[in-house]
N, C-alpha and C positions, 0 to 999 in steps of 0.2 A: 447378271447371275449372282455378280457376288456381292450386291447391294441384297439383293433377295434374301440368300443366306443370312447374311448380318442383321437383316430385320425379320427374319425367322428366329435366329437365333434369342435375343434380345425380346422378341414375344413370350417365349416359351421359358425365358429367364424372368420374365414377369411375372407369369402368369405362377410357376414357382415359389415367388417373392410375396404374390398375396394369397396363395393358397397357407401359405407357413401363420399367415397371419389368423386362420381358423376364425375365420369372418363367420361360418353359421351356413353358408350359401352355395351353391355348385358356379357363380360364373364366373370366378375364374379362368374354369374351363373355357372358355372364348376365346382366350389369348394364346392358347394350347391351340385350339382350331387354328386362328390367324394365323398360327407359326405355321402349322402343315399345311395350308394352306401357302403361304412365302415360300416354301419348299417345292411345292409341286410348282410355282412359277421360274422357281428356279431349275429343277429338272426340265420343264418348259421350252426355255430358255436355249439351256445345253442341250436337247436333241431337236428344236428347231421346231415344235409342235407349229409356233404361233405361224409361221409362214408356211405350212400345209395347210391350216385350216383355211375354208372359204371365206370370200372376203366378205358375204354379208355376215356370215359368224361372227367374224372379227369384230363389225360394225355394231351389232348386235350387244357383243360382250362389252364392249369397249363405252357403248352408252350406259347400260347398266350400273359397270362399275362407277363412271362420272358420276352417275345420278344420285348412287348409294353413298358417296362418301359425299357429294353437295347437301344433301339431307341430314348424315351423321355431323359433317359440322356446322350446319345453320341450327340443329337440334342444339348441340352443345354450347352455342354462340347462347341462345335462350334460356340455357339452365345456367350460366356463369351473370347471367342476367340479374338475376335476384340472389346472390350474395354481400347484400348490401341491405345494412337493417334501413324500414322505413319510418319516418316521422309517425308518430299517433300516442294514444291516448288509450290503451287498450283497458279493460274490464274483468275479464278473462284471460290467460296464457291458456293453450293448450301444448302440452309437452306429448310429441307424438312420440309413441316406443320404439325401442329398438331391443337387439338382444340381452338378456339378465341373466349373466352367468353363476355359476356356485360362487364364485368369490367377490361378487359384487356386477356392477355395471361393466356393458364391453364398453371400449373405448367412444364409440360413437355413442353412445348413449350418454356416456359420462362426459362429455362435450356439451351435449343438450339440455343437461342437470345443470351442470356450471354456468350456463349462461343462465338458464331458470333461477338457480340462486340469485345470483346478482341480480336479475332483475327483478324477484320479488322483493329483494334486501332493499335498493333503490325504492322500489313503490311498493309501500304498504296498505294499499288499498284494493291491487289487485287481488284474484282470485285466480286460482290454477286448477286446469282440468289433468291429471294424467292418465294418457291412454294405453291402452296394450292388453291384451289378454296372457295367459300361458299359453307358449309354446311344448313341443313335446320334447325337447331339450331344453326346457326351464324347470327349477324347481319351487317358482310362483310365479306369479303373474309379473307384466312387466309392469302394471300400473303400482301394484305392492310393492315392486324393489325401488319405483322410482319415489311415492312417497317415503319410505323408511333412508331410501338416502337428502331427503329434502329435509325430513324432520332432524334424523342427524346433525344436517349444517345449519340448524337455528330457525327454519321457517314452522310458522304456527302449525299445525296439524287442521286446525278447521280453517285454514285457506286451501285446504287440499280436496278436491273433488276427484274421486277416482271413477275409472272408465277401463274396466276391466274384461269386457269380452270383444273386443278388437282381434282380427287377424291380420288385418293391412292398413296400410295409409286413407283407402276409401275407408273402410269399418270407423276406422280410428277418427275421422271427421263426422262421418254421418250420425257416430252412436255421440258422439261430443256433442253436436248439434242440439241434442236433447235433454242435453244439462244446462244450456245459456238459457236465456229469458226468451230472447228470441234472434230469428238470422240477423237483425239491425242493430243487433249489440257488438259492439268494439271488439274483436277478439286478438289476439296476438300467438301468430303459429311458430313455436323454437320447434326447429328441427336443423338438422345440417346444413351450411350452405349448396351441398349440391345438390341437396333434395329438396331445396325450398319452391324453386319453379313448379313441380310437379305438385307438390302439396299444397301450392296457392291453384293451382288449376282445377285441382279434387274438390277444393274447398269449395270455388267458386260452380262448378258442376253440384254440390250440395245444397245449394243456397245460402249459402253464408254471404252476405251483403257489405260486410265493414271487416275486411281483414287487414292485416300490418304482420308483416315480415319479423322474426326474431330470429335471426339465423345464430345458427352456433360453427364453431370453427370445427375444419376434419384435420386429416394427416395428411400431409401435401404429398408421402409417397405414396401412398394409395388413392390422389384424388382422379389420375387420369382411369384408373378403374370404375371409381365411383361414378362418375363422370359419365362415361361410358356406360355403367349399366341404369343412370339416368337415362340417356337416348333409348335403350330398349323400353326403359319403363315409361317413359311420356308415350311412344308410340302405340304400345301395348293396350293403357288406357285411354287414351285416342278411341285406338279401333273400336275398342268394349264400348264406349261412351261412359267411363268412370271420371274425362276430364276434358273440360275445357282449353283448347288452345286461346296461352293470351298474346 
């Protein structure tokens, strides 16, 4: 019971800790769940639910929960997978969006500009796609804040391709797609390391044929959140068929 509380507690102090952080997004909220959820195990517990209930219940419950957390971490084993940039020779960068707030790039975004600088400063022959459309809490597009902060740190303006009616990670590859030469051209995807699993798997559900990993770094105290709403989102797209399991 009183491990329960403690890790109820400790959720709902997370969940706390990245809501403060005004990420843009409601799931947070998950770890506010998990915690009530920790809670009612722990009520559980102290009036002895678990040994009134019937033993296939038990059976029942007890598989489930196995099941669910072997899959949440063989998921997660797979997205810490590709945090690790790969060898190539790309043609293309495509810099997928992320939030663009009034005073600039959220931090996640401004992670995946930075590494995009440097890598277009290194290779000056590459070409950059950037994607994103506006949101209704942006006030442009995210392809426009990510060029204007590109130009800013020295990169040419006509190595910039923008890709501006994007709403998601699928959009953001599929409408890209349509600015390379074709799916056999080299492309290089910056986006987070803990998004890059899921966005090489979009990719390759798009037909992109020749992709290479350009991971950008996150915040390591929000990665077990991020991380986390990785496994929702691979499975998500799964079921849709927006991705490929690789």
């Amino acid at each position: 019971m009183a491990i329960y509380l403690v890790l109820g507690c400790c959720s709902i102090g997370y969940g706390c800790f990245v809501r403060s952080a005004g990420a843009g997004n409601t799931f947070y909220r998950i770890w506010f769940v998990l915690g009530a959820v920790l809670f009612g195990l722990a009520a559980a517990v102290y009036f002895r639910v678990w040994g009134r209930m019937p033993r296939p219940l038990r059976y029942v419950l007890t598989d489930i929960t196995v099941f669910g957390f072997a899959v949440y971490v063989a998921l997660m084993a797979r997205v810490a997978s590709s945090f690790s940039a790969e060898q190539g020779e790309p043609e293309y960068l495509i810099v997928l969006g992320a939030q663009m707030r009034e005073d600039g790039p959220s931090v996640v975004l401004r992670y995946r500009l930075e590494t995009t600088t440097e890598y277009l400063t290194e290779h000056p022959g590459v070409k950059c796609i950037v994607s994103g459309g506006r949101g209704a809490n942006e006030s442009v597009s995210e392809a426009e804040g990510m060029r204007d902060y590109l130009v800013a740190h020295g990169i040419d303006p006509a190595r910039i391709i923008l890709e501006d009616r994007s709403t998601d990670t699928s959009e953001n590859l599929r409408f890209s797609l349509e600015l390379i030469p074709s799916p056999e051209t080299q492309v290089g995807i910056v986006t987070n390391n803990f998004h890059m699993y899921r966005a090489k798997g979009i990719a390759k559900k798009c037909g992109y044929q020749n992709v290479t990993a350009v991971p950008a770094k996150s915040t390591a105290a929000y990665l077990l959140h991020n991380m986390t709403r990785e496994v929702v989102g691979v499975l998500k797209d799964v079921l849709t068929g927006n991705m490929a399991l690789r």
